[in-house]
Structure formats: structure tokens, C-alpha cells
N, C-alpha and C positions, 0 to 999 in steps of 0.2 A: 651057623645062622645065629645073631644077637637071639637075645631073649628080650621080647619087648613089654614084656609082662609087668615092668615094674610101675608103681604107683608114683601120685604126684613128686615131682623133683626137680621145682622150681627155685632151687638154690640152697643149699644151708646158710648160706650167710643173707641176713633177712634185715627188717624192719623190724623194729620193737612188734612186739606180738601182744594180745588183750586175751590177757586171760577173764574168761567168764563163769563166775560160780551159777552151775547147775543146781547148787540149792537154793540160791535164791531166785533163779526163774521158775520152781516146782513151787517156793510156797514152805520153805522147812524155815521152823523159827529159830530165831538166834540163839536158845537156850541148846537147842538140836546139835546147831556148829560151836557151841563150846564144850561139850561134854564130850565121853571119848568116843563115838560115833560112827564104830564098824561092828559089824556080828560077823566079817570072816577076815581073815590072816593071810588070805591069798586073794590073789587078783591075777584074771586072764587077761594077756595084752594080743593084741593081733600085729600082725606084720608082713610087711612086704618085702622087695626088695632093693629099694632104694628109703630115702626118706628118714627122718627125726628115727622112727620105731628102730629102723636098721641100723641105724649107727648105735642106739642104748642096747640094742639086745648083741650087738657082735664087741662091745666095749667091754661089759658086764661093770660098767661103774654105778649105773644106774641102778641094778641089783642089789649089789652093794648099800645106796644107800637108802632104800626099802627095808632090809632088814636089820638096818637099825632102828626102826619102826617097829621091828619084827612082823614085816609083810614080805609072804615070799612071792615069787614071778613066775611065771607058770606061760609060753609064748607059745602062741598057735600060730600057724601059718609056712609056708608063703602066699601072701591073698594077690593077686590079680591088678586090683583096684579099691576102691575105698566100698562101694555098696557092694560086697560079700562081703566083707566083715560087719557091717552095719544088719547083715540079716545074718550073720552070727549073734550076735549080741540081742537083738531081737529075738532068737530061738534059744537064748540062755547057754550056749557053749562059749562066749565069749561076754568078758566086763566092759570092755571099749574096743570104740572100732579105733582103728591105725591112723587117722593123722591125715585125713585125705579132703576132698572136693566135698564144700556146703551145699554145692546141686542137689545130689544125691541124698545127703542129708534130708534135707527139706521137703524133697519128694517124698519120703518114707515118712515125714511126721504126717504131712500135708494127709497120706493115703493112711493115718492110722497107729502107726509104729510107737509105741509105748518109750520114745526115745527123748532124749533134753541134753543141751551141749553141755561138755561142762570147759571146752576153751577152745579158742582162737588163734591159731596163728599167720602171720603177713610175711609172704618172702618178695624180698627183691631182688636180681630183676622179676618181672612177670614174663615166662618166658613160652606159656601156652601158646600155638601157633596154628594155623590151616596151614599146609604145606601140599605141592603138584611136583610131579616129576619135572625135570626142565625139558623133555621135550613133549611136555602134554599142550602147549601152547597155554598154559593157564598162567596167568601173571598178575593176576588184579579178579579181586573177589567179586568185579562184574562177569567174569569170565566163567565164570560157577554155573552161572544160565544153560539148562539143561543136560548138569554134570550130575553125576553122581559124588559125596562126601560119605565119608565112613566117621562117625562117632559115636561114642560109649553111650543109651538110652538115658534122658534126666542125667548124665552126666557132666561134667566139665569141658568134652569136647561139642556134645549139641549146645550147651550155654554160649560157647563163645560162638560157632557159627553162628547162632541168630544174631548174637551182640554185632558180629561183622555184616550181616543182610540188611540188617536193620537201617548197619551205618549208613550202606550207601545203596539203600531204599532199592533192594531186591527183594523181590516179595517169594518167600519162602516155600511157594508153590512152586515155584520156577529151580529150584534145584531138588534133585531126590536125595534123601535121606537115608545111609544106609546103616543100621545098627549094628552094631561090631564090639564085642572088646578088644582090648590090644594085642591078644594072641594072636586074631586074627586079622584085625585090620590090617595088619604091616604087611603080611603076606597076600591082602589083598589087593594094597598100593603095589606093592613091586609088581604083581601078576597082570596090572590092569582091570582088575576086577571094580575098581574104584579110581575115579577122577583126582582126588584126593582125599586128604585125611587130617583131622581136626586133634589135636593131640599135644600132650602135656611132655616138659622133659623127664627124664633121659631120651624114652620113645622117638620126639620129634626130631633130637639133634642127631638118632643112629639114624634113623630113616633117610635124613637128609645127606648121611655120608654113603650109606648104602645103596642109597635107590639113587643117586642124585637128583636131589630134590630141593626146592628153596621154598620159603613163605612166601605164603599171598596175602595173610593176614596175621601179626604179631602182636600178641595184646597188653606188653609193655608199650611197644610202638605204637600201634594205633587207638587204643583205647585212652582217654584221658581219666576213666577212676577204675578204682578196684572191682574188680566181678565175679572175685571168690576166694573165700577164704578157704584154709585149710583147717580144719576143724575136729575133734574128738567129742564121743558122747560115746554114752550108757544109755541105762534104761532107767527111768523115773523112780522105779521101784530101788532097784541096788544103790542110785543119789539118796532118796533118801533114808536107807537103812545104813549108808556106809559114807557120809558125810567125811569123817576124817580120813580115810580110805582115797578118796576122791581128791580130795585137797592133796594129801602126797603123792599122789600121784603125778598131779598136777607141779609141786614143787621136782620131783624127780626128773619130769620134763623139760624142768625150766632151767634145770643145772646142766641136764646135757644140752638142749641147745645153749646154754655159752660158753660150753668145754669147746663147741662144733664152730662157733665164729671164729673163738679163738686158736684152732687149729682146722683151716676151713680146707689146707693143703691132704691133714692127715686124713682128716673124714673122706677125701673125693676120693683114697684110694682105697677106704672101707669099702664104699661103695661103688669102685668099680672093681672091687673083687667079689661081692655079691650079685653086681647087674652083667657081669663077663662083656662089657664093653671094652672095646677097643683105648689102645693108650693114644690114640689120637683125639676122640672125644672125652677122656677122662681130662689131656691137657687142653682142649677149648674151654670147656667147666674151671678149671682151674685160673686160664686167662681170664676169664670173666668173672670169676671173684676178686681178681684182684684190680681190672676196672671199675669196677662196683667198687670196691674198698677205697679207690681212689678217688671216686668222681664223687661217691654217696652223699658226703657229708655236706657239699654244695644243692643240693637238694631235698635238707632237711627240712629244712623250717616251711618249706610248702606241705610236707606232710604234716607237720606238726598244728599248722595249722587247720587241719580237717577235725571236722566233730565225729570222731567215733562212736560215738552214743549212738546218734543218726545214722549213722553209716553200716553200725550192726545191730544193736539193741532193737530199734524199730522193728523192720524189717524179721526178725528171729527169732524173739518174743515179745513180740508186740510193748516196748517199752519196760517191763518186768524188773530186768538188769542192766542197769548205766553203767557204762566202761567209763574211763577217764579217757580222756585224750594225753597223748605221749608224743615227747618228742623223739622220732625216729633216727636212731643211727646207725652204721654200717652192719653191727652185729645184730643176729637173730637171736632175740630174749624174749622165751615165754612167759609173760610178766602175771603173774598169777595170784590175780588180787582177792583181799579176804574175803570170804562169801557174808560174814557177820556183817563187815564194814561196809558191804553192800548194800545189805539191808538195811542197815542206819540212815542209810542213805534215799529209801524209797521216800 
């Protein structure tokens, strides 16, 4: 049986990515980000099993150029999804969560959690999906009307079933809600314990080979804007005791994904030697980067023309920290802008 356990894996080859300095949404002054700006030598990463984290920690390039810094890496995990590592980090066993869904994120500031982002990234396609067996008779997200959906609590997959209810004005009483993570979910779509299941790739695309299963609702396809980023934070306290710490980190990031666009062949089979998927869904992944790589750059200048400031600063800290807007192209670069020159900018 697949292991469906892996975390967000909606492409490596991406959209330009916004990086966001975490110290300038806490409030550290610019004297803070130019001086040397960590009291530890080590840093805990979390990780999954698919995702940015899993291809740095199974490369070891990433490591590498940390301790030219002379910061060592220290990798906990295999996590699940992105909120257990987020309540690692929270309990002080972990410096950042893995790379995952802003739902979750926001839910844990929202209730409390001593957490602040410190970046951003955008993959395309957006391949988060609602998916039914083919013979559940479900074909269209009206069809949900008195079904049962399995998705992760405040996660990535309840975000998008409402995004889809919404759309075509099913009122959210009318379907049940079933909370699952992906351990379980999967084995509860096959078993019929669940009508369907709301779910991020790799998950979605085994499910759909395994169970035979197709989408009802796809949020590349049917969605017209972004409704969730992939995201890393800390904790407000370790941002601002370890300011330079955070920024390379942030840079070490941002070198692997564009080792990972530029070898978007090599990484799919990092990762499906990690996720134990199938060479038949390792090569759909692979087809589909290389559509994307083709079609992408015809579709740039409508993203480029969106205001990212808007689009995430709002919304996540309330105005705080202005991204730039970028023009997006086929590769995934986490563009990790200065926290100082941030500021200057308030």
C-alpha cells in the first residue's frame, strides 16, 4: 500500500516565490539585520516526505552551504503534513516548520501560537483537488449534497472544499465534514468510509490511480486566483534573536529550489524514492513538468501582473511587509528579499 503521508507536492517547478522577512513583520530594527544576528550555530529543520525540505535534506547541498556560515543542520522528521511540525516549533523541538499549507499556519497565529513567517513560496500548476471514485456517481461538486468529504482540520484540504461550495453556492451544511489526515483518509476513500477526499498532490494523483478515482474539483482548473501558499515560519522569539540565521536559511532555500527547476527530471525521482510511489505516477509528475515548462511562459505576464503586496502582505500581516511583485517564470525561485531593504521601505 502507497504511503499517502507525504506533505504539500504541488510541483517543484514553480512560479517565482516571495520571500518574506519575518523580521520585519515582528518589528527588529535595521541595526538588528545588519549585525551578525544569531546566538546558536545550529538550526532544526523539519521534514516530510515529498516537498523543497526532502529534496535539501536527501541532496545534502543545502548542508553544505550552511556550514559555510558555519551553521550546522540537525533534520527532524518524517512529519505527516505541515501543522505537526508548526506545533513542533511552537513546543521548542523544532526552528521551522517544512514548507507547507498557510491554512494551518494562520489558524495557529489566529489561536495564539507565538509563530511569524519568514517566506513564501508559489508552485505551478496548483494541483490541490476534491477527488470520488468513478463509481460513487459523484461528478460535479453539486453532487457532494449529502456526502461525506474527508479533509485535514484548518488545513489545505477543508480550505479548498469551501473555496469549491462556495463556488457553486452549496451551503456547507448540506455536505458532512469528515476530519482525517492523510494516513487515514486514503484508506478511507478506498474503503468507502468517505464519499470523497479533498487532497494535495502526491496523495491525490496515487489515490486516483489506486482507488480509481477522478476530480470533481481541481484548483488550478477551477479556481481563478491563488488560495494558498506554501509557507515556513518560526517562532517570533528565535526571528528575533537569530535574524542572520533566518535569512540563510532563507538563502539555502532559495539555491535549492533552483538546483530543483533546473533539474525538475532529477528531483521527481528523489522524491519518488522517498514517497515509494509508483513509476507510473512518478512519470505523470514528470509529463506535467514538462507541459508546464512549455506552456508557462505564455502565461506569464497575467501573473506578473498581479499585486503581491495585496495578495499576501495584507491578508498575513496586516500590511507590515511589502513583497514586490515579480515576473513569474517556469522555474521555482525562492526569492528572498532583504529584510533591511524592507524596512526602508515601510
Amino acid at each position: 500500500m502507497t504511503d499517502f503521508s507525504q506533505p504539500t507536492r504541488r510541483r517543484f517547478l514553480g512560479t517565482a516565490a516571495a520571500g518574506v522577512g519575518a523580521l520585519a513583520s515582528i518589528g527588529v530594527s535595521g541595526n538588528a539585520l545588519s549585525a551578525e544576528g544569531r546566538i546558536t550555530d545550529k538550526v532544526r529543520l523539519t521534514w516530510g516526505l515529498s516537498g523543497l525540505n526532502l529534496i535539501a535534506k536527501e541532496r545534502g547541498e543545502f548542508e553544505k552551504l550552511l556550514a559555510k556560515d558555519g551553521i550546522k543542520v540537525e533534520w527532524l522528521g518524517p512529519f505527516p503534513n505541515h501543522a505537526p511540525t508548526l506545533q513542533a516549533v511552537t513546543g521548542g523541538s523544532a526552528d521551522f516548520s517544512f514548507g507547507g499549507s498557510t491554512t494551518p499556519a494562520l489558524a495557529a497565529i489566529i489561536a495564539g501560537s507565538p509563530l511569524v513567517f519568514t517566506q513564501f513560496v508559489v508552485y505551478e500548476p496548483r494541483t490541490t483537488a476534491i477527488i470520488a471514485k468513478d463509481d460513487s456517481g459523484i461528478n460535479k461538486v453539486e453532487d457532494l449534497v449529502g456526502k461525506s468529504v474527508a479533509v485535514n482540520r484548518s488545513g489545505l484540504g477543508e480550505f479548498i472544499l469551501v473555496a469549491a461550495l462556495e463556488k457553486y453556492k452549496v451551503d456547507r451544511s448540506q455536505v458532512k465534514f469528515v476530519y482525517l489526515n492523510p494516513p487515514d483518509a486514503a484508506p478511507a476513500l478506498a474503503s468507502g468510509k468517505v464519499d470523497a477526499w479533498a487532497m494535495w498532490s502526491p496523495g491525490v494523483d496515487i489515490a486516483k490511480l489506486e482507488y480509481k478515482a477522478h476530480d470533481i474539483f481541481l484548483e488550478g482548473r477551477d479556481l481563478d486566483f491563488q488560495i494558498d501558499y506554501t509557507s515556513y515560519l518560526t517562532t517570533r522569539k528565535f526571528a528575533a534573536d537569530n535574524p542572520a540565521l533566518v535569512r540563510a536559511v532563507n538563502d539555502a532555500f532559495r539555491a535549492e529550489g533552483k538546483w530543483i527547476s533546473e533539474n525538475s527530471k532529477e528531483a521527481e525521482y528523489i522524491a519518488q524514492k522517498a514517497g515509494k510511489y509508483s513509476d507510473q505516477v512518478r512519470d505523470q509528475f514528470i509529463a506535467l513538468i514538462e507541459r508546464v515548462a512549455r506552456g508557462f511562459d505564455g502565461r506569464a505576464d497575467a501573473y506578473a501582473d498581479r499585486d503581491w503586496a495585496d495578495d499576501l502582505t495584507a491578508p498575513l500581516h496586516g500590511g507590515a511587509a511589502p513583497l514586490d511583485g515579480h515576473r513569474h517564470d517556469r522555474r521555482l525561485r525562492l526569492d528572498g528579499h532583504d529584510e533591511a531593504a524592507l524596512l526602508e521601505r515601510q
